[in-house]
Every structure is written in structure tokens, then in C-alpha cells.
C-alpha positions in Angstrom: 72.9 -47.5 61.6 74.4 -45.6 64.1 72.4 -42.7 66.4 73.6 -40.4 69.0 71.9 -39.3 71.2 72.8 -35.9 73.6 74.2 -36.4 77.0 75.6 -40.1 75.6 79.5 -39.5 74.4 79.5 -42.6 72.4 77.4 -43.3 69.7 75.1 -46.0 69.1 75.5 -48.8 66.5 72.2 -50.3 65.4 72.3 -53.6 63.2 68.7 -55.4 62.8 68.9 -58.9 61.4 66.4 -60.9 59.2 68.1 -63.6 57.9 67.0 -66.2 55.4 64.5 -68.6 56.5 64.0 -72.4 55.6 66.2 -75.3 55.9 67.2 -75.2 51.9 69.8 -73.3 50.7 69.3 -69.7 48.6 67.3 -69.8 45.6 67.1 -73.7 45.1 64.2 -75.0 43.2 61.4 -76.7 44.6 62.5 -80.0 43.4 65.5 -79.7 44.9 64.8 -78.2 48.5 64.3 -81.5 50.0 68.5 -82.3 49.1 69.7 -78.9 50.0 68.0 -79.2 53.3 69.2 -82.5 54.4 72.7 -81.0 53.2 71.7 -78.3 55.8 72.4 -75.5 53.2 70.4 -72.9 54.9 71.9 -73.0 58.1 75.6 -72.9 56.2 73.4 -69.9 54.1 72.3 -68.2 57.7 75.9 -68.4 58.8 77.8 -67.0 55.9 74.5 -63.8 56.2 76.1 -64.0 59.5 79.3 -63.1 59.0 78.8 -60.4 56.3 76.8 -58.9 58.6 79.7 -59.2 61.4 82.3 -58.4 58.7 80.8 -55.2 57.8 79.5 -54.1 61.5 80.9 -55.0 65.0 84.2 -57.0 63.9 85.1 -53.9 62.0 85.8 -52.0 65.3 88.9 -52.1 67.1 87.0 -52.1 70.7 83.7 -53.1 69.5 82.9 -54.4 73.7 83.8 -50.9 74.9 81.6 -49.3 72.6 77.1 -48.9 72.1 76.2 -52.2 69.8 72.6 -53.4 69.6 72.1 -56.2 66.9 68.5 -57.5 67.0 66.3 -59.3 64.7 64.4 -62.6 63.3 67.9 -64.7 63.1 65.9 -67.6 61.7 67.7 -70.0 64.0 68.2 -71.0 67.4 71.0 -70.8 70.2 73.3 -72.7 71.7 72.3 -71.3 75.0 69.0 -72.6 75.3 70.6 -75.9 74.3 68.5 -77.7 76.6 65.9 -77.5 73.8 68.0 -79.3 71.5 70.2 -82.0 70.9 74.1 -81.9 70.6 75.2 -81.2 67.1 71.3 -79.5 66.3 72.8 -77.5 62.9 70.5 -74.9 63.9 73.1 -73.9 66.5 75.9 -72.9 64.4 74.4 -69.2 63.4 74.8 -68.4 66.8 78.2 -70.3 68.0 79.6 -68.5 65.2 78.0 -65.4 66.8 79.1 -66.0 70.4 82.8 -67.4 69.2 83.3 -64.5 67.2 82.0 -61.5 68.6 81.6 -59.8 71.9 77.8 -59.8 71.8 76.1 -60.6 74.8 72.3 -62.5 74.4 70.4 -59.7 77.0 67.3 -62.1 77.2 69.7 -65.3 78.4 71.8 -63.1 80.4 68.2 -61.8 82.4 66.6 -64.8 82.1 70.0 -68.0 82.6 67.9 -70.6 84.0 64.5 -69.9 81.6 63.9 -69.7 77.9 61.5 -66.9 76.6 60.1 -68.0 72.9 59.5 -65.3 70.5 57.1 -67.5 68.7 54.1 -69.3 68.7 56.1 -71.9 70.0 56.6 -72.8 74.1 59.9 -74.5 73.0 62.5 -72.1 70.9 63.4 -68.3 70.0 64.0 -67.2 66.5 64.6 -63.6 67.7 67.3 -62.2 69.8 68.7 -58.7 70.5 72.5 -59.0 70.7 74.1 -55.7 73.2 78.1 -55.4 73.5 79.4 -55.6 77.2 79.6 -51.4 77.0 75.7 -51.5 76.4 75.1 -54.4 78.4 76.2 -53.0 81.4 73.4 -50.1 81.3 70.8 -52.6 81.0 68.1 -52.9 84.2 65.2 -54.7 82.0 64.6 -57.2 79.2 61.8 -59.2 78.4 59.8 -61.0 75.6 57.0 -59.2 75.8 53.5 -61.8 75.7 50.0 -60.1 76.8 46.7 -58.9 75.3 48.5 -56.7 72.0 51.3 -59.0 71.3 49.6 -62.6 71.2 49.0 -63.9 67.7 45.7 -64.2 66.5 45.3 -66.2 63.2 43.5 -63.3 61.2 42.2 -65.7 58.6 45.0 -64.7 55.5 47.0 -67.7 55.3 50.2 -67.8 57.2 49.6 -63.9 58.1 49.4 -63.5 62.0 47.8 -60.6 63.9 49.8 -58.2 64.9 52.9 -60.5 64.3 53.8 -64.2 64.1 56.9 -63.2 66.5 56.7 -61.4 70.1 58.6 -58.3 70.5 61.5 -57.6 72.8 61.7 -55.1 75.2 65.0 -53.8 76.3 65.8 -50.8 78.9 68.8 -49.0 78.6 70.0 -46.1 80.8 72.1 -44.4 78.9 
């Protein structure tokens, strides 16, 4: 989607991101999950959503860092650059090394917070949600957080697997524009 908004020359390009989740590959049957996972055919599924997504959005600019990008979402994987979580080789990487390698995004929660890593779930270990700004965007940026108090914290609200208000924590970005 892109906005503009008056007093701002450029416009803004807004891609949000929800990509598959689960460690099996795209519509293979139950009986067949446990394979497709150790095969790590979601990930290769995440990063193929990935590049689409790319291919049809920021890599289809000729000066896509000079320029307003915001991609943000649940990406359903983790980073390499909070790689102190993981082990070398984690196949939950590669969604975002193919990111990073390919694109000019920047990560605005790692690039506020190098040394700490913010989860955007119930967990106190990883982050399935990033928002993604291009260096033009980044630049303008004073403020990011993972926002964690009262309203955001999820409460189990008795509905199987249905968290109150969410099972991820929002991110908060300022811009000045």
C-alpha cells in the first residue's frame, strides 16, 4: 500500500507480512507433517512468501533505500540478528538472511535495541514480528519499542489457543516525517 501524506514529498510504501506458520510445508496432510517438517519445508515455504513479497514490493524499485518503506508483520520466523538465541545453521534464520542479503531493509527494533532482544511473544527468548524501514525511513526514526504493559500482556481468555488482546506484542515506531 502506499500513502502520502502532505508536507512529505515522497510517498510511503506499506507492506504487512503474515507469513505461513508451522514447520511443515503448504497444505501437507496430517500424516505427512512430521516428514515435511524435518525436510524443513515451511521455512523453504516462508522464504519463497518471502520473496514474492520482495519481488513484487521493495526489489521492484530502482532506489528502494532512498525512498519511505515500512514492511512489518508476524514473519513466523526468527533472525539472524538475535542469533545469540540460536544455534549456527537454525533453518529458522533463512527467511530473514534472505531478507537482510537481498534488500535494503533495516530491523528498527535491533538497530534501537543492538545489544538486547525484545520478544513479541509470550516467549522471553525469540521475536516472530519485526517491522522492516529502508535507510530513507530509518533515518527519521527517534523511537521503537515492543510495547509490554497492562493492555498488551496476554491473558489466556479461556478459548483454546485465543489470547487476550493478542498472542503477539505490538510495535511501536516514531517517525518524523
Amino acid at each position: 500500500y502506499q500513502v502520502r501524506v502532505e508536507g512529505v514529498e515522497k510517498p510511503i510504501n506499506i507492506v504487512t507480512v503474515h507469513l505461513k506458520n508451522g514447520k511443515y510445508g503448504y497444505g501437507v496432510p496430517k500424516e505427512k507433517q512430521k516428514e515435511s517438517a524435518d525436510r524443513y519445508e515451511g521455512e523453504q515455504h516462508r522464504v519463497k512468501e518471502m520473496a514474492c513479497i520482495l519481488d513484487h514490493t521493495v526489489r521492484k524499485s530502482k532506489n528502494p533505500d532512498k525512498e519511505l518503506w515500512i514492511m512489518a508483520g508476524d514473519f513466523n520466523s526468527v533472525s539472524p540478528l538475535d542469533k545469540a538465541n540460536y544455534g549456527e545453521g537454525d533453518m529458522r534464520l533463512w527467511v530473514h538472511e534472505y531478507i537482510l542479503n537481498n534488500t535494503p531493509y533495516v530491523d528498527v527494533i535491533r538497530d534501537k535495541f543492538p545489544s538486547e532482544t525484545l520478544t513479541s511473544t509470550g516467549s522471553d527468548t525469540y521475536r516472530i514480528d519485526f517491522m522492516y524501514l529502508s535507510p530513507a525511513m530509518m533515518k527519521d526514526v527517534p523511537y521503537a519499542d515492543i510495547i509490554k504493559d497492562y493492555f498488551t500482556m496476554m491473558v489466556d481468555s479461556g478459548v483454546d489457543k485465543f489470547k487476550h488482546p493478542s498472542d503477539h506484542l505490538p510495535i511501536l515506531v516514531h517517525v518524523r516525517l
